[in-house]
ZAMARGU-4260 file (C-alpha; in steps of 0.2 Angstrom, whole numbers, plus 5000, padded with zeros to 4 digits):
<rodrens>
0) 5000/5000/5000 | 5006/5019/4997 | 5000/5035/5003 | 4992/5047/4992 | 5004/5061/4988
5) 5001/5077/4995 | 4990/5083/5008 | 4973/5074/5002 | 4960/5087/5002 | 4960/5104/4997
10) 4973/5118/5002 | 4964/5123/5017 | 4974/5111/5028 | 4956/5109/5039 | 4947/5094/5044
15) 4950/5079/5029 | 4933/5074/5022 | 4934/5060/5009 | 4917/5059/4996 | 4916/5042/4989
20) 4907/5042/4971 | 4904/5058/4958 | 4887/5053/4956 | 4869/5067/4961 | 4876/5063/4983
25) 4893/5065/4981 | 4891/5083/4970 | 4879/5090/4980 | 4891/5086/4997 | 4905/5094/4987
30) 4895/5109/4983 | 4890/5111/5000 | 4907/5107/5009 | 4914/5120/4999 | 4922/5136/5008
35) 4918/5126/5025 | 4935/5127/5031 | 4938/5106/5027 | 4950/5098/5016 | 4939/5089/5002
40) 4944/5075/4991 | 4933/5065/4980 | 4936/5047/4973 | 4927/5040/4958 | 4932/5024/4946
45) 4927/5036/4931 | 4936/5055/4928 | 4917/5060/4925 | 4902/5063/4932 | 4887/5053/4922
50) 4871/5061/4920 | 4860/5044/4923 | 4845/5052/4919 | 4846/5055/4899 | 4856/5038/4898
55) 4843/5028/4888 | 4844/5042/4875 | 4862/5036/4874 | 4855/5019/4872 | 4842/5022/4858
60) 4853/5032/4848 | 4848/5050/4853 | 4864/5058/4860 | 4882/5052/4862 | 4889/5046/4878
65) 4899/5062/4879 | 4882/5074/4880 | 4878/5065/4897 | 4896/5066/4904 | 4907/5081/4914
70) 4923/5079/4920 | 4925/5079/4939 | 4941/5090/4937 | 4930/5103/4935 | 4918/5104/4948
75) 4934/5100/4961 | 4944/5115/4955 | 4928/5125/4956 | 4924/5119/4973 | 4942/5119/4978
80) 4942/5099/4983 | 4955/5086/4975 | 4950/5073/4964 | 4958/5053/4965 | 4954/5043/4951
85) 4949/5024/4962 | 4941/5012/4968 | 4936/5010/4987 | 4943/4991/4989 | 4944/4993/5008
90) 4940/5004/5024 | 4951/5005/5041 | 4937/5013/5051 | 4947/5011/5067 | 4961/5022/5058
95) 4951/5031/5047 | 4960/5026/5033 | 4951/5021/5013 | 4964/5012/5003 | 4960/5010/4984
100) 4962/4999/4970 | 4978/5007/4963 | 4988/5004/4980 | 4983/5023/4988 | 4978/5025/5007
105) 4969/5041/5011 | 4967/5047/5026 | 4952/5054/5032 | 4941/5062/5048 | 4923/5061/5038
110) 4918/5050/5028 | 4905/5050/5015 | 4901/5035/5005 | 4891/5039/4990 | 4895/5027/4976
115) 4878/5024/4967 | 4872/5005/4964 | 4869/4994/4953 | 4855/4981/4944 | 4846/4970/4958
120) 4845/4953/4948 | 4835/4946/4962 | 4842/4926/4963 | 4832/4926/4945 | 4844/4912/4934
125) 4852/4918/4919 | 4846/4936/4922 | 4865/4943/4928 | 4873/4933/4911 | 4858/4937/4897
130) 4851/4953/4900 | 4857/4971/4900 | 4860/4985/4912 | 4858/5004/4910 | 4867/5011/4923
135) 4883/5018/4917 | 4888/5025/4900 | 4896/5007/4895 | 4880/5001/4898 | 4872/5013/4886
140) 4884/5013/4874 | 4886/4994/4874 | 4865/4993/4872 | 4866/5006/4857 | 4879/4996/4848
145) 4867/4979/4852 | 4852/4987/4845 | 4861/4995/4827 | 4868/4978/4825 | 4852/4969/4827
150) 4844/4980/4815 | 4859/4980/4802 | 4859/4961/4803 | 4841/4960/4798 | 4843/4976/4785
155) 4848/4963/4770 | 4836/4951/4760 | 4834/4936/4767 | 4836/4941/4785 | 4818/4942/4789
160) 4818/4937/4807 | 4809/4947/4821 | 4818/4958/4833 | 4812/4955/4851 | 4816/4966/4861
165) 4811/4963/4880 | 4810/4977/4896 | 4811/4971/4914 | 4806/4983/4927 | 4792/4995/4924
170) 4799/5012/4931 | 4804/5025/4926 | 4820/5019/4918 | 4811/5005/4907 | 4795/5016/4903
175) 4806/5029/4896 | 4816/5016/4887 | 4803/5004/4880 | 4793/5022/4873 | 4808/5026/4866
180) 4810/5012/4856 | 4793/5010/4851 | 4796/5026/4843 | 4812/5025/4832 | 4802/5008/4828
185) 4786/5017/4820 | 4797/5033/4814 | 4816/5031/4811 | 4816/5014/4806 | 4807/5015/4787
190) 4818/5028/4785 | 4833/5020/4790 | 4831/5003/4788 | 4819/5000/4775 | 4822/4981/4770
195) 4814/4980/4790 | 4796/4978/4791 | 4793/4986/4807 | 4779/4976/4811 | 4795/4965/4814
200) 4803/4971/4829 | 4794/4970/4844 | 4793/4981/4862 | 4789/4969/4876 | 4789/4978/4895
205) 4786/4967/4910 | 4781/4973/4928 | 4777/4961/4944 | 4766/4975/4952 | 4752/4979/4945
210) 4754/4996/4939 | 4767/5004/4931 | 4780/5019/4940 | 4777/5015/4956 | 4780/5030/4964
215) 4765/5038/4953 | 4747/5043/4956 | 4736/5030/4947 | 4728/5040/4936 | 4746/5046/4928
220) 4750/5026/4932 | 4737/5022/4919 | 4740/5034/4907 | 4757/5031/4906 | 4751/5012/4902
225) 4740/5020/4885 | 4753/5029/4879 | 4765/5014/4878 | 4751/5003/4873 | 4748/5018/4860
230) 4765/5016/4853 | 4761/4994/4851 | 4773/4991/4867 | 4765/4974/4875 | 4765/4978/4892
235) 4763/4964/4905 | 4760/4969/4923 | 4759/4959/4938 | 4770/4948/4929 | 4784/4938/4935
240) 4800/4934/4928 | 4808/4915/4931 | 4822/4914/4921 | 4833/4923/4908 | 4839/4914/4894
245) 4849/4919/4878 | 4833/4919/4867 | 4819/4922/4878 | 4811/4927/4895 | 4803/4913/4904
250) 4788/4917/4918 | 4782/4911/4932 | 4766/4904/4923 | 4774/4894/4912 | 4776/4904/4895
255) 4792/4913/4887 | 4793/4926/4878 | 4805/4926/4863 | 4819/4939/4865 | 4834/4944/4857
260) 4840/4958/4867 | 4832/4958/4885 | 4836/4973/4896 | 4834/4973/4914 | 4829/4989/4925
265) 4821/4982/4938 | 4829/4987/4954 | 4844/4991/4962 | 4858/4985/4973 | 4875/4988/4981
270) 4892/4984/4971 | 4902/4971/4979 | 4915/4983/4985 | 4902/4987/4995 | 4899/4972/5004
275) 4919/4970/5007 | 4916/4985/5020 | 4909/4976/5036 | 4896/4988/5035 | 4879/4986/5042
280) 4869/4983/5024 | 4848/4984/5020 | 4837/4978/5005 | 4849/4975/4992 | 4863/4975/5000
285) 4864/4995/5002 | 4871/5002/5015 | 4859/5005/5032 | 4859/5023/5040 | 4852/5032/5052
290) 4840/5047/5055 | 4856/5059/5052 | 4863/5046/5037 | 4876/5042/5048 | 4878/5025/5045
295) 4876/5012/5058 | 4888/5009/5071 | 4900/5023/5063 | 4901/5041/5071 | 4910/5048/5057
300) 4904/5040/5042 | 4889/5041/5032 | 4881/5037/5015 | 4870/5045/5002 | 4860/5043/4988
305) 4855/5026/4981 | 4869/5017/4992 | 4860/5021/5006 | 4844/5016/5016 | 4835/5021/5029
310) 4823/5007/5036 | 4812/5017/5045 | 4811/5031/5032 | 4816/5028/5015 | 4815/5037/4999
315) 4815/5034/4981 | 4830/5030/4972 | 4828/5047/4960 | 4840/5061/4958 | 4832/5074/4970
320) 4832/5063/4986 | 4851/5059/4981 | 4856/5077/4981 | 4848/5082/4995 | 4855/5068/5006
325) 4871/5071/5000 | 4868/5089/5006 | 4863/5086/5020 | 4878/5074/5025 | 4890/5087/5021
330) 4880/5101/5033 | 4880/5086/5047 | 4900/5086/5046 | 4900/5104/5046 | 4891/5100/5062
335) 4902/5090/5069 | 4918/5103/5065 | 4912/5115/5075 | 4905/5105/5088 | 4887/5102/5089
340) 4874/5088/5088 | 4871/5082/5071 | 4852/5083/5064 | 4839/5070/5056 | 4837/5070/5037
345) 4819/5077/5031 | 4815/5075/5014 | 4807/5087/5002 | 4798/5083/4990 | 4803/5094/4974
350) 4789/5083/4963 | 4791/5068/4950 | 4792/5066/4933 | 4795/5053/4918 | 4792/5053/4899
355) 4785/5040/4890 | 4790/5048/4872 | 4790/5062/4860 | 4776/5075/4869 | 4771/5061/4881
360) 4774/5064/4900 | 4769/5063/4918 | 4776/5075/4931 | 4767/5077/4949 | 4771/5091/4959
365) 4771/5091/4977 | 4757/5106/4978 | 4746/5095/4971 | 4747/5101/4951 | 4748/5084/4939
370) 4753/5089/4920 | 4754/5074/4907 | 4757/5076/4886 | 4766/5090/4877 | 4767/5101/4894
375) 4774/5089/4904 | 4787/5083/4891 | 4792/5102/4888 | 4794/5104/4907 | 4803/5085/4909
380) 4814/5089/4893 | 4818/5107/4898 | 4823/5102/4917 | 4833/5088/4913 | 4844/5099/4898
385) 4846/5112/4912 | 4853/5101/4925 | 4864/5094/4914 | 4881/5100/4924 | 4892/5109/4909
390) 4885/5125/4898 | 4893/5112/4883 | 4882/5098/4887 | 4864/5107/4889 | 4868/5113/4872
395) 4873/5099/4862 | 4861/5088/4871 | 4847/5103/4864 | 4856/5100/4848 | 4855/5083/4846
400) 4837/5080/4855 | 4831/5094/4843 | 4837/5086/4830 | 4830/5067/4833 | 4812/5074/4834
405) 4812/5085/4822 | 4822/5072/4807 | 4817/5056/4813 | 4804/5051/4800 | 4817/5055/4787
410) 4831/5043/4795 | 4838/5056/4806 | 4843/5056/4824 | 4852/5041/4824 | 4870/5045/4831
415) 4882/5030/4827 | 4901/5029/4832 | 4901/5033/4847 | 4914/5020/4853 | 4911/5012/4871
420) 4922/5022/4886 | 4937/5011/4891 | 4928/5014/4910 | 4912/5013/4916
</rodrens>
């Protein structure tokens, strides 16, 4: 092992807080650590940030996987912090010491573990080896280069086969995907692949509640339902899945349903790294917290955003909830500096939203307003292009989107080579 050169934090020579994981928590605790008098450093396996949201645009051909990334350099020299490219492989709590994949040992006095999850596979066989995640930009990228090369394979006489395509998980993340696709389906795809019937190529989105985007009034439950059965996604709820295999998806009732590309976003859980900590662990396998997001047991270490769970209070695993927890754990070390008690977390709801495609959209407020259609995919596009982090990205991401809506039905839209990251 080797210690990080150089005093790791920023040149304020104060307390040493270490922020585990780039991700909504761990940017919104630099943000608010910043001019606190403590000596910041953050840690990420990636030199950028990734902005998760706008990932299955990546996927399905709508932006490149450079529009949804920002380089962690930046928002550290602007908050004053330093940034270590690693992974967390072990924690000395007793010595406060996190030591890293590449060998380094930082020292620290707060701890903030905010490193994001993963896909949930449940124990379900085959899911982990034959499906595909959408949680980092290899993902996206990697599902992108799937789906063009199904599509090429069956562009030439002779290849006549139908493309399955099959969703698990109906949240957020597999609504907006499985809309999206039903879309360049119906519109890009005569254009840009005219030897492909589209009747050919088939959405399928499977649920094991009842009711699609759970976290969602009913009435915008059900519409979101239409609109995908508007755009001839099948969509199966209170289903269950069995088993993954390469070619198909078999159920709890017996049947399978034929897929060539299955994609599963259906829940998340901790990284294994994780589980190498000792560290009292919830529902899939995230990290257990209390009132404050101190975690269990540890008086100077907590989590944030997806990572962690609070069993007696938890929230969704969404964007807003991650940067206010990862807020709020920085104001509790700021707490702790200077001596006094540290507080509980309150949640405050900001409102929901999801799109289901081109001017199709759900977005609950928290005052009790509910939009859907064009308005809601105004407001759900515009909000996601402004917190974009980098005047760059919310640009070209306008650019590109723009231009997907606006040219699909002559072919357009379809951004190609765009080579996978050598990271995730």
């Amino acid at each position: 092992m080797r210690r990080a050169p150089g005093k790791p934090g920023s040149r304020t020579g104060g307390p040493r807080v270490l922020v585990i994981g780039g991700g909504f928590a761990g940017l919104s605790a630099l943000d608010a650590l910043q001019g606190g008098g403590a000596a910041v450093t953050l840690v990420d396996r990636n030199v950028y940030s990734t902005f998760q949201p706008l990932l299955y645009q990546v996927a399905t051909a709508g932006l490149t996987s450079a529009d949804v990334a920002y380089p962690l350099w930046s928002v550290t020299r602007k908050t004053g912090a330093r940034f270590h490219k690693g992974t967390l492989v072990e924690a000395d709590f007793a010595n406060r010491i996190a030591r890293l994949d590449d060998g380094a040992e930082l020292p620290y006095d707060y701890l903030i573990l905010a490193t994001g999850v993963g896909a949930n596979f449940f124990g379900i066989p085959g899911a982990d080896k034959n499906s595909m995640s959408l949680y980092t930009r290899r993902d996206a990228v990697a599902l992108r280069e799937r789906l063009m090369t199904e599509l090429e394979s069956r562009s030439w006489e002779g290849n006549d086969s139908a493309l399955n395509i099959t969703i698990a998980g109906g949240g957020a993340t597999g609504v907006e995907l499985a809309g999206t696709l039903a879309e360049l389906r119906n519109i890009a795809l005569p254009a840009a692949f005219p030897r492909i019937d589209p009747s050919t190529m088939r959405v399928t989105l499977i649920e094991q509640a009842p009711a699609l985007l759970a976290a969602f009034q009913p009435q915008e439950q059900e519409y979101a339902r239409r609109q995908l059965l508007h755009r001839d996604v099948d969509v199966r709820l209170g289903t269950a899945i069995k088993e993954v295999t390469p070619d198909g998806v078999l159920l709890a009732d017996g049947t399978t349903v034929p897929s060539n590309v299955t994609v599963w976003a259906a829940g998340v859980a901790a990284p294994d790294s994780i589980g190498r900590l000792g560290l009292p662990r919830g529902p899939g396998g995230r990290l257990q917290v209390g009132q404050d997001l101190r975690i269990e047991g540890q008086d100077r270490v907590f989590a944030a955003g997806d990572i962690s769970v609070n069993p007696g209070d938890p929230v969704a695993q969404l964007a807003q909830p991650a940067i206010q927890e990862g807020r709020h754990a920085a104001r509790q070390i700021q707490r702790l500096m200077a001596g006094q008690g540290t507080e509980p977390f309150s949640y405050h709801d900001k409102g929901i939203m999801a799109t289901i495609g081109s001017r199709s959209a759900v977005v609950e407020l928290p005052v009790g307003l509910r939009l859907r259609g064009t308005l809601a995919w105004l407001a759900w596009l515009a909000l996601h292009l402004w917190t974009l982090l980098g005047g760059r990205n919310r640009i070209v991401a306008f650019v590109n989107l723009s231009w997907r809506y606006l040219t699909w039905s002559r072919g357009g839209g379809i951004i190609v080579g765009d080579d996978a990251p050598q990271d995730s």
